[in-house]
C-alpha positions as CSV (number, residue, x, y, z in Angstrom):
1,X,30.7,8.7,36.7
2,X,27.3,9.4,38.5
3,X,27.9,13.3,37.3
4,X,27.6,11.8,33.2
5,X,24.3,10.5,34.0
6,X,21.4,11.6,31.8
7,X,23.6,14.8,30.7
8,X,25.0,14.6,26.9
9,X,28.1,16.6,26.7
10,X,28.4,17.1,22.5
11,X,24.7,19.3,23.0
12,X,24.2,22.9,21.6
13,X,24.8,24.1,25.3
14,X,28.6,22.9,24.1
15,X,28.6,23.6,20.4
16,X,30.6,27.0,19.6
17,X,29.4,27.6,16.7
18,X,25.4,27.4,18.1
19,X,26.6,28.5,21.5
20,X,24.0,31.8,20.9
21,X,21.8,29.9,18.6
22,X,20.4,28.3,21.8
23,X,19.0,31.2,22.5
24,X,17.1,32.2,19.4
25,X,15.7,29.9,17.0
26,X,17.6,27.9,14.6
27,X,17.2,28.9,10.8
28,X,16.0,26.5,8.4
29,X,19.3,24.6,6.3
30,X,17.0,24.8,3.4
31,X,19.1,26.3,0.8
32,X,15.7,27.8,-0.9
33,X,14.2,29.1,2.6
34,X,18.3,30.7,3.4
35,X,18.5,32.3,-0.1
36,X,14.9,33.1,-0.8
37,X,13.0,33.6,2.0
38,X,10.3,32.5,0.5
39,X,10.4,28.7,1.0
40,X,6.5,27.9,0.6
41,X,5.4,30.2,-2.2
42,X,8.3,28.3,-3.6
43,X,7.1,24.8,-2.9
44,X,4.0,26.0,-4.0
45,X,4.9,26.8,-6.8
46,X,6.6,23.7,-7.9
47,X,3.9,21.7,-7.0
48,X,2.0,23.5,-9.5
49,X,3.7,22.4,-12.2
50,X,2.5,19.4,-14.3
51,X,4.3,16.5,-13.8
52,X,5.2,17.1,-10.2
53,X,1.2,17.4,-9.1
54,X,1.0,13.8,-11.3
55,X,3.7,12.3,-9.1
56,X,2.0,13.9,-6.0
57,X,-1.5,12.7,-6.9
58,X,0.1,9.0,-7.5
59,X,1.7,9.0,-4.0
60,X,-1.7,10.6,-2.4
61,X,-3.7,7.8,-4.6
62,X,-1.0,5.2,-3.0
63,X,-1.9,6.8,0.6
64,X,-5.6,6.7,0.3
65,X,-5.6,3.1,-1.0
66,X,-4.6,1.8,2.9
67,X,-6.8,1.6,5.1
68,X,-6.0,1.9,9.3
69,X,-6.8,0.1,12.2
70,X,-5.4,0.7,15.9
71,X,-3.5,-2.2,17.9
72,X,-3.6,-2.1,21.9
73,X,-0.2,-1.6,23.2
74,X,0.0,-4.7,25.7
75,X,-2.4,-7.9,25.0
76,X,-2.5,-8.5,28.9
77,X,-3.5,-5.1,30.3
78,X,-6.7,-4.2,30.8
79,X,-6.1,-1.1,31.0
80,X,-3.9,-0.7,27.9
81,X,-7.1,-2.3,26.4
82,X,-9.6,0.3,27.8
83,X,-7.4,2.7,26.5
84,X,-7.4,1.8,22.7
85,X,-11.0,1.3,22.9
86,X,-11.3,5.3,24.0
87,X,-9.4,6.3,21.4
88,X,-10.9,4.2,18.9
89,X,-14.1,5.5,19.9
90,X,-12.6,9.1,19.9
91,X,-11.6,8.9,16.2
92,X,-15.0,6.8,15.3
93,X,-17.3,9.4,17.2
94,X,-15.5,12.9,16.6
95,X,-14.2,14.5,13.0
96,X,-10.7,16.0,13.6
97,X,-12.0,19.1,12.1
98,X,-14.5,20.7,9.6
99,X,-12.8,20.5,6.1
100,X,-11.0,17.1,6.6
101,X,-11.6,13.4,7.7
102,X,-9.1,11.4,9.4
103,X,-7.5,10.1,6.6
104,X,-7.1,13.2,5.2
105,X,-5.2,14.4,8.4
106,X,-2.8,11.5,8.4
107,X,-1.9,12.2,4.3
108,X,-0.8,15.8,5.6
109,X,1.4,14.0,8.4
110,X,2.7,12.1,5.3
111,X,2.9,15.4,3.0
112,X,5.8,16.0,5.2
113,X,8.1,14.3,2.8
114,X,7.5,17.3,0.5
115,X,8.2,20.1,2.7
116,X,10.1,18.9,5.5
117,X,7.5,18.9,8.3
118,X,4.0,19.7,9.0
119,X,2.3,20.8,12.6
120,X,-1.3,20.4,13.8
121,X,-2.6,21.8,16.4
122,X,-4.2,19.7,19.4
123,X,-7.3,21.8,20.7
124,X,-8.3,19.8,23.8
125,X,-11.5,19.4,25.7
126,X,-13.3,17.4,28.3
127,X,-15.6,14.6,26.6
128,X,-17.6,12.3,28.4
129,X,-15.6,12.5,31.3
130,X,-12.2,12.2,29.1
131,X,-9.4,14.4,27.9
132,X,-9.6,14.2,24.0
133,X,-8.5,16.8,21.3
134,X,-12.0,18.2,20.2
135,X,-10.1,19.6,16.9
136,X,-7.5,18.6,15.3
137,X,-5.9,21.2,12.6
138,X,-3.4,21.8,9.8
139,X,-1.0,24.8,10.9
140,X,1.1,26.5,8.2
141,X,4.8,26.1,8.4
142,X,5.9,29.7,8.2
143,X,4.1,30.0,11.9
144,X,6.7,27.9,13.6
145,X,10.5,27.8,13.6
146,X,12.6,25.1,15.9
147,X,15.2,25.9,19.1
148,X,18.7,24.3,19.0
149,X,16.9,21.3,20.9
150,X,14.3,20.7,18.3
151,X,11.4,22.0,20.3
152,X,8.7,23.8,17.9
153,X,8.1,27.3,18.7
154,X,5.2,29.3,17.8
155,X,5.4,32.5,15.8
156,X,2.6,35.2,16.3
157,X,2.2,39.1,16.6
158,X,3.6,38.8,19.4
159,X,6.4,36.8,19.2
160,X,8.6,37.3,16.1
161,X,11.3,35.3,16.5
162,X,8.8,32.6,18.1
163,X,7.7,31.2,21.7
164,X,7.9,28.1,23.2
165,X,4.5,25.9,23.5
166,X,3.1,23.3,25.5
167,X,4.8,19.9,23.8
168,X,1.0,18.3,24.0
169,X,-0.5,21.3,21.9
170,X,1.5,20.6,18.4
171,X,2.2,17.3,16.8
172,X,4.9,17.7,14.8
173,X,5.5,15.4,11.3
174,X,9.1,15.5,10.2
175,X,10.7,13.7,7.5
176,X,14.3,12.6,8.0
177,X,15.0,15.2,10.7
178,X,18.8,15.7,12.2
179,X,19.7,17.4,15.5
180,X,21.4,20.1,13.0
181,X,18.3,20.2,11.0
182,X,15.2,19.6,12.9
183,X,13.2,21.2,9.9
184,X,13.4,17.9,8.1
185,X,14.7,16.8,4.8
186,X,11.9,18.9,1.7
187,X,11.7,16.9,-1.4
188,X,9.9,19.7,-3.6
189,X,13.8,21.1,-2.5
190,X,15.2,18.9,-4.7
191,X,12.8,19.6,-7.3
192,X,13.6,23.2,-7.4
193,X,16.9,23.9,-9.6
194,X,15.0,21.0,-12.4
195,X,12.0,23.0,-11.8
196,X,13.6,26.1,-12.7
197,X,15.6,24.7,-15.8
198,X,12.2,23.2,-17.0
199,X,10.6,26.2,-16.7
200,X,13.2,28.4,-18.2
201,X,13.7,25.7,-21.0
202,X,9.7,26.0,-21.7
203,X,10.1,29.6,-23.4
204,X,12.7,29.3,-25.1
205,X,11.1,25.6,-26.5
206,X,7.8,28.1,-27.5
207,X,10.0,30.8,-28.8
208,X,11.6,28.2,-31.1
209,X,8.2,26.8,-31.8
210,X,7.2,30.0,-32.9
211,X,10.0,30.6,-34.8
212,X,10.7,27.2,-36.5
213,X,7.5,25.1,-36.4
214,X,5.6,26.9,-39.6
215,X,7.5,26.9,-43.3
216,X,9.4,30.1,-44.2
217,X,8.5,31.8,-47.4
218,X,11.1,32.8,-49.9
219,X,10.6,35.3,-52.4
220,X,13.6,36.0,-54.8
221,X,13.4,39.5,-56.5
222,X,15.9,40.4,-59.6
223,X,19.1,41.6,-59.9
224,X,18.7,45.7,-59.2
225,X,15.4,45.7,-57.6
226,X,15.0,49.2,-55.6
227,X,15.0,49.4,-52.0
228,X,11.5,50.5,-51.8
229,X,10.2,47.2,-53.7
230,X,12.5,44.8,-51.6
231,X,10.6,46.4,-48.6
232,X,7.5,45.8,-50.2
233,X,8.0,42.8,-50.8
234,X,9.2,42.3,-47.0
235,X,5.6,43.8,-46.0
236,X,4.1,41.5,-48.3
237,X,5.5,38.2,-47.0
238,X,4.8,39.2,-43.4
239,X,1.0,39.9,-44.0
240,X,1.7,36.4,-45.4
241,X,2.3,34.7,-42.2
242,X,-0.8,36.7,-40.4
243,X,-3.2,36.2,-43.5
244,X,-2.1,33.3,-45.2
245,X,-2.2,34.4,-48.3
246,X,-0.5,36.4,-50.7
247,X,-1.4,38.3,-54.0
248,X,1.8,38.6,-56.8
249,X,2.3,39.4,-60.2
250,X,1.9,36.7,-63.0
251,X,4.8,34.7,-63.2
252,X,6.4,35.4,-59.7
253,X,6.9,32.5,-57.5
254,X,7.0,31.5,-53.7
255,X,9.0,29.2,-52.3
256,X,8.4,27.3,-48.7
257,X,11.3,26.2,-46.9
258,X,10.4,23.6,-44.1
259,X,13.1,23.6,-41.3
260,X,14.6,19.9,-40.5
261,X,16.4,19.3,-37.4
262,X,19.5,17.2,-37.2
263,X,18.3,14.3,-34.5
264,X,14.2,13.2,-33.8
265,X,14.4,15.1,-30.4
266,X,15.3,19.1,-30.1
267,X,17.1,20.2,-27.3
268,X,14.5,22.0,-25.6
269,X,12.3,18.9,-25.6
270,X,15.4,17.2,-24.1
271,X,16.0,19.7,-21.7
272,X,12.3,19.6,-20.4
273,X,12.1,15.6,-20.1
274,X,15.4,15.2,-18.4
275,X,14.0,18.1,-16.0
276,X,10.8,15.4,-15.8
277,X,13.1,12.7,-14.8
278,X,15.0,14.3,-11.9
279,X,12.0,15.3,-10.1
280,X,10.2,12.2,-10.2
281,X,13.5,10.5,-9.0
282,X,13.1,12.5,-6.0
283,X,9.7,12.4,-5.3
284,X,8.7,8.7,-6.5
285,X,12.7,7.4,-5.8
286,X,12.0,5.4,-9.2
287,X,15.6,5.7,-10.3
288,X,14.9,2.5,-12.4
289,X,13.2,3.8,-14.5
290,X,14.7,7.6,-14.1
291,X,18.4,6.6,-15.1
292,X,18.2,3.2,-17.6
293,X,15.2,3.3,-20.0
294,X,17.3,0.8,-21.9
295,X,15.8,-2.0,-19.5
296,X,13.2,-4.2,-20.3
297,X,9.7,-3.0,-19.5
298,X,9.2,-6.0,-17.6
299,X,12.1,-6.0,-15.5
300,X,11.8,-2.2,-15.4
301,X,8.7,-2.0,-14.2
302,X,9.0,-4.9,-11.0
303,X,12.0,-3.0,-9.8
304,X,9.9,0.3,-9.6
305,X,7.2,-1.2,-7.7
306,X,8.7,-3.0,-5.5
307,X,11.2,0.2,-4.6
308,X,8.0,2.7,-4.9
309,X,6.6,0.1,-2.6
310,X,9.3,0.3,0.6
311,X,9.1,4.0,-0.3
312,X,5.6,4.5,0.3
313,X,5.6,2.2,3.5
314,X,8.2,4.5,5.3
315,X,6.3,7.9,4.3
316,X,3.2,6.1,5.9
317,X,5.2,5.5,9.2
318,X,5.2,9.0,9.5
319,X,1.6,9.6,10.3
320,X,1.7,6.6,12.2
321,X,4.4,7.7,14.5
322,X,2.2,11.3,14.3
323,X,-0.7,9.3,15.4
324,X,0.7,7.4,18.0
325,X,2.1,10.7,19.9
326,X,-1.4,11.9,20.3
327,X,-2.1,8.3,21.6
328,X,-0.3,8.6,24.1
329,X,-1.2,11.8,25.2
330,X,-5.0,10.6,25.4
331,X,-3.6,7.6,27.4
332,X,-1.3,9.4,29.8
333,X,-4.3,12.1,30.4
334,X,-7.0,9.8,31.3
335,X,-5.3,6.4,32.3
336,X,-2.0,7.7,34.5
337,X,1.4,6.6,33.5
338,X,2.8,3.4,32.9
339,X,0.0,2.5,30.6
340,X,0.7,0.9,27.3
341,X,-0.8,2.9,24.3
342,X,-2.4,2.1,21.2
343,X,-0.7,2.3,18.3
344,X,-1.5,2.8,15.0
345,X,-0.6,0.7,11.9
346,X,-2.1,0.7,7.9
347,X,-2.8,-2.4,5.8
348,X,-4.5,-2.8,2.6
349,X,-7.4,-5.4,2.0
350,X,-5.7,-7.8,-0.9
351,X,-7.8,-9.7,-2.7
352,X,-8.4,-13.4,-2.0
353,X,-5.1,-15.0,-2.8
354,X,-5.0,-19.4,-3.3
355,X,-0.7,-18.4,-1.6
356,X,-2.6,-17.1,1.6
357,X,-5.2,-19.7,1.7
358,X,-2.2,-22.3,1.5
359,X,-1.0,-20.5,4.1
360,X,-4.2,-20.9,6.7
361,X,-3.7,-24.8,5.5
362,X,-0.8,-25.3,6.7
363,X,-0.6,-23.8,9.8
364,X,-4.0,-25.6,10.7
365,X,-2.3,-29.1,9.5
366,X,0.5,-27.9,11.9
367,X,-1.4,-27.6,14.4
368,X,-1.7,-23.6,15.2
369,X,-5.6,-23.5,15.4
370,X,-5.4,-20.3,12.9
371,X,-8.9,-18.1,12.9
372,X,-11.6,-19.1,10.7
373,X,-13.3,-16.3,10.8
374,X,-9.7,-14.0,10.3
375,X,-9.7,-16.8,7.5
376,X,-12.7,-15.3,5.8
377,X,-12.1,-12.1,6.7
378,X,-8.7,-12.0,5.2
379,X,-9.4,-13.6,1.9
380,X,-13.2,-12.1,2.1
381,X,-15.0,-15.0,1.7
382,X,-18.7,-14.5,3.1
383,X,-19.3,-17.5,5.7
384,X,-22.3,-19.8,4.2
385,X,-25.8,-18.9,5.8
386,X,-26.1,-22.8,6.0
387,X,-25.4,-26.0,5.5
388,X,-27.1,-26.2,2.2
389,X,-25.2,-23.0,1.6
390,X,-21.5,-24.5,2.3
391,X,-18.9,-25.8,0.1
392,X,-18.1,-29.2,1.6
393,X,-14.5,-30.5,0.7
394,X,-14.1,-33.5,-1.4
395,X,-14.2,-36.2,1.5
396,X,-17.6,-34.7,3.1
397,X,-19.0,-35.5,-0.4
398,X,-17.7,-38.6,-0.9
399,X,-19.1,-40.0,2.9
400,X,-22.4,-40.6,1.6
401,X,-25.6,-39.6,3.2
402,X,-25.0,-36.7,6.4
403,X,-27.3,-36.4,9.0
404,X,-29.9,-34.0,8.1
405,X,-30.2,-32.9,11.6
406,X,-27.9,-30.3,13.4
407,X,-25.7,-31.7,16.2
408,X,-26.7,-29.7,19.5
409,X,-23.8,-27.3,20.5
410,X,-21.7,-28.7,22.5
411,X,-22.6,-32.4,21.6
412,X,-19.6,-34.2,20.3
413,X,-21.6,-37.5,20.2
414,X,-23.4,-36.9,17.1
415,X,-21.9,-38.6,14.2
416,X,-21.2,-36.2,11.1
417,X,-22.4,-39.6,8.9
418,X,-25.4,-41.8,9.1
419,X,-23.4,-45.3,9.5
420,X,-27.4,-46.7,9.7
421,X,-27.1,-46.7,6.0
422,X,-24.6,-49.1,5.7
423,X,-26.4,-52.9,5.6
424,X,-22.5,-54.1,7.3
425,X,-23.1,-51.3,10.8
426,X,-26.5,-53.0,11.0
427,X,-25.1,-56.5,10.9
428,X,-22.0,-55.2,13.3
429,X,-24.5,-54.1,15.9
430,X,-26.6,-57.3,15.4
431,X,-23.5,-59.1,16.3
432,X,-23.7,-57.8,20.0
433,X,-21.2,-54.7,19.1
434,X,-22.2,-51.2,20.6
435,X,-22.8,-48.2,18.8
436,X,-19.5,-46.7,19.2
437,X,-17.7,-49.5,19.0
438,X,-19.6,-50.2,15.6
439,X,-19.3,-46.9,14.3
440,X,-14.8,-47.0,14.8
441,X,-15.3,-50.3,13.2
442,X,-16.8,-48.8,10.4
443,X,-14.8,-45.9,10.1
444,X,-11.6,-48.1,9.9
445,X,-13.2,-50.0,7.1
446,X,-14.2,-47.4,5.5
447,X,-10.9,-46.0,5.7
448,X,-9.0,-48.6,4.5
449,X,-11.7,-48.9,1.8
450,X,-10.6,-45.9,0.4
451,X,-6.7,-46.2,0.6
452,X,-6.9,-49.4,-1.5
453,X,-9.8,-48.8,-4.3
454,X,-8.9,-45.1,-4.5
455,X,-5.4,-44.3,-3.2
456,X,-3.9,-47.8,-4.3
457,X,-4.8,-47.2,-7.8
458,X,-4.1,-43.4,-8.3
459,X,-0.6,-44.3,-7.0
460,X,-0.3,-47.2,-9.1
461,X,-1.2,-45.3,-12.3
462,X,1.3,-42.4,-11.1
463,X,3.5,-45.0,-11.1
464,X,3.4,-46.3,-14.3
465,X,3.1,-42.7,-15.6
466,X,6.3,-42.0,-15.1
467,X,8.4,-45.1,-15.9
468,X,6.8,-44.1,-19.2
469,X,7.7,-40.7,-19.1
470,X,4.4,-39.6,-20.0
471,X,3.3,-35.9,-18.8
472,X,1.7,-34.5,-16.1
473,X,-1.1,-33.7,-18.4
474,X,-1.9,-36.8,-19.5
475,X,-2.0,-38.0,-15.8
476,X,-4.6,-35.4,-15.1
477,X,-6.9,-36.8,-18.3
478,X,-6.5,-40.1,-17.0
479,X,-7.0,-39.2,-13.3
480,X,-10.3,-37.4,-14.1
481,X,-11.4,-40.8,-15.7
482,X,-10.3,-42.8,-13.1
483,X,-11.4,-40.7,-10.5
484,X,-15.0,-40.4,-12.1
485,X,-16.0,-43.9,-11.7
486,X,-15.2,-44.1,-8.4
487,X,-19.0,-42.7,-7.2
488,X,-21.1,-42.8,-3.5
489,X,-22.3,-45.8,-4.7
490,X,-19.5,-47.6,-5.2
491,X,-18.1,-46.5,-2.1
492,X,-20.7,-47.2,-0.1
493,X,-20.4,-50.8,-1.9
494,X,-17.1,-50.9,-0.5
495,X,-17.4,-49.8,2.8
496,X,-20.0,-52.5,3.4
497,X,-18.2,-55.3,2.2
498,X,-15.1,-54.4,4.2
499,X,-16.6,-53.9,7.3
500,X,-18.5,-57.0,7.1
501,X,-15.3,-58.8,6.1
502,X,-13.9,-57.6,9.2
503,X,-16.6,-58.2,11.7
504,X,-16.5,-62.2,10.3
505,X,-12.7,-62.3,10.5
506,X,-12.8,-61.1,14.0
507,X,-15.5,-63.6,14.6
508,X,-13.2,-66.4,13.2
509,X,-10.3,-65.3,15.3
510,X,-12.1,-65.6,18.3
511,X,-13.3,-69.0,17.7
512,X,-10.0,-70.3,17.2
């Protein structure tokens, strides 16, 4: 059993029909590339048309819309830390080359999808004392071809049929690769026999265009006319259709015949759309939209996005994956092995959302101590320069006056209210009460203040709402008037009188 260890058995090495094709390289599956030889001028060539760059330029504007931001690979490793801070620095301080940005490079990972795979090329250098690529750089396709293993090999002068490289030289981006086909899966390949129909389908729509979109004139001649009039005649009506006009006896009339079709839509026109709707099936996988157009647009329209959507995310995890392979080259380079790399992930800056904010609420209610600055960043809400600046929630308002004066950091003894306001704290602490135990007293009061002039009524009138059956409408009119004559004022009224009620019951229990 020790023998089976680490050795497949079901390889190429074992495969009789590749048993020589480990040798060489394998040929692309592609059936355009095996029966044309010409696979990019091809793809090329279909992204030129129309309605396929549209589609392109909608996934590219999808793309562009993300942004990126690198994660350590371990939280508690320093050095797994040091290491996405070098390579965050790398990619902050160096351009990958002179005609693109990084984001630019990763969209070619992702362009992939379209032709199977993509290479770049990893020129490295010493920087600062670190091993980072200096360049980073789009390679055409036709320079590499793939062993029976996968492995990329590089084709040059010298080296027809291709030579192995370093595997830290090329990053290779493939979409939906196989051990049989390590070229990847092309979409424009699916595009090309609709491509070609729509194309072919365009000349003869023109030619009938030509033929059938102006009137045809009709000229009757007598009974007996001579050959040699009937073929003036025939010159006459075709310097018609160039000039526009014709000259005729007195008396001779010209008739215009307008050609009607037999449905709204002509075949050609057919042809072409249907062509329209099989290429965007491929490249946007909106089959929706593609296949039932009798859907509502609504409904139609949810179902796309939300399948473009999971579409879009995978194609993304290309790049990333792309990304994260030269990661961990930088890592294993300068940190040794056995050191957690960065990775790589893409998000996109949503607008501030009340669902998210809800969110933040509950887990802080819960007890999770979420953020408050990921808070603000998140929903990007500028923090207030200062207290003046803030929004206070409703209860802050409602406590009366606040102290004017910042609490020291650190100092947990300063009250957020001025309880020195309140005539009953004064009387509390005339009593022989101390500060502290004057100021729970009046918190207490305060809060039990509020849950029966405030709560107690609100719940009352929600009460009586609904064994009326009114709506939740009219409870909000009412609230709003209930809840506007309840001001500081009054509060503060209360508070007072409650917390002097219960510093004299106290004192009337103790003298019993």
């Amino acid at each position: 059993m020790k023998g089976w260890l680490g050795k497949p058995i079901a390889g190429p090495d074992t495969d009789p029909q590749k048993y020589f094709g480990t040798m060489f390289s394998l040929p692309n599956p592609d059936p355009i590339l095996r029966e044309m030889g010409q696979a990019e001028k091809v793809y090329y060539s279909i992204m030129a048309d129309a309605h396929v760059m549209g589609e392109i330029r909608s996934i590219r504007g999808s793309f562009r819309s993300y942004h990126y931001r690198l994660t350590p690979g371990s939280d508690n490793d320093s050095k797994a830390a040091a290491a996405m801070e070098l390579c965050v620095k790398w990619m902050q301080s160096l351009a990958p080359n002179d005609v693109s940005d990084w984001l630019e490079v990763m969209w070619q990972m992702t362009a992939s999808i379209f032709t199977g795979y993509r290479v770049h090329e990893i020129v490295w250098d010493l920087v600062d004392g670190h091993y980072l690529p200096s360049m980073v750089l789009d390679r055409p396709g036709r320079r590499f071809r793939f062993d029976a293993y996968g492995a990329p090999l590089l084709i040059s002068r010298d080296q027809w049929q291709g030579a192995p490289v370093e595997p830290y030289q090329f990053v290779v981006s493939r979409h939906m690769p196989t051990t049989d086909n390590p070229y990847g899966m092309a979409l424009l390949s699916s595009c090309f026999w609709p491509w070609t129909f729509k194309t072919g389908g365009w000349r003869y729509f023109v030619k009938y265009c030509e033929r059938h979109g102006l009137p045809w004139p009709v000229e009757r001649y007598p009974a007996g006319t001579s050959e040699e009039d009937q073929d003036k005649l025939a010159d006459a009506l075709a310097g018609m259709i160039e000039a526009g006009y014709v000259v005729t006896e007195v008396g001779t009339g010209l008739e215009l015949l307008t050609p009607t079709g037999g449905g709204s839509n002509l075949p050609q026109q057919n042809l072409i759309t249907l062509c329209n709707r099989e290429m965007s099936k491929a490249l946007t996988s909106q089959a929706m939209i593609g296949e039932q157009l009798d859907v509502g647009a609504r409904a139609a329209a949810e179902t796309a996005m939300d399948r473009q959507n999971s579409v879009h995310d995978s194609d993304r995890d290309i790049s990333a994956a792309s990304m994260a392979q030269i990661f961990k080259w930088i890592t294993l380079f300068n940190f040794g092995d056995g050191v957690s790399p960065p990775t790589l992930e893409f998000f996109k800056q949503e607008a501030a959302g009340k669902a998210r904010a809800e969110t933040y609420q509950i887990a802080a209610n819960m007890g999770a101590k979420p953020s408050r600055k990921a808070m603000l960043n998140e929903l990007d809400i500028p923090p207030a320069v200062d207290d003046a600046d803030a929004l206070l929630p409703l209860t802050a308002r409602l406590s009366g006056v606040t102290s004017n004066k910042p609490a020291a950091a650190g100092d947990a003894s300063q009250p957020a209210v001025d309880f020195n306001a309140v005539a009953g704290f004064t009387f509390a602490k005339a009593a022989g009460m101390t500060e502290d135990e004057a100021m729970a007293l009046a918190a207490d009061a305060a809060d039990q203040a509020i849950e029966d002039n405030m709560i107690a009524p609100v719940y009352q009138m929600l009460v009586q709402f609904e064994s009326e059956g009114k709506t939740l409408a009219e409870f909000q009119t009412a609230l709003e008037g209930l809840v506007g004559q309840m001001d500081n004022e009054s509060l503060r009224e209360v508070i007072d009188r409650a917390l002097t009620y219960s510093i004299l019951r106290g004192a009337a229990t103790q003298a019993n």
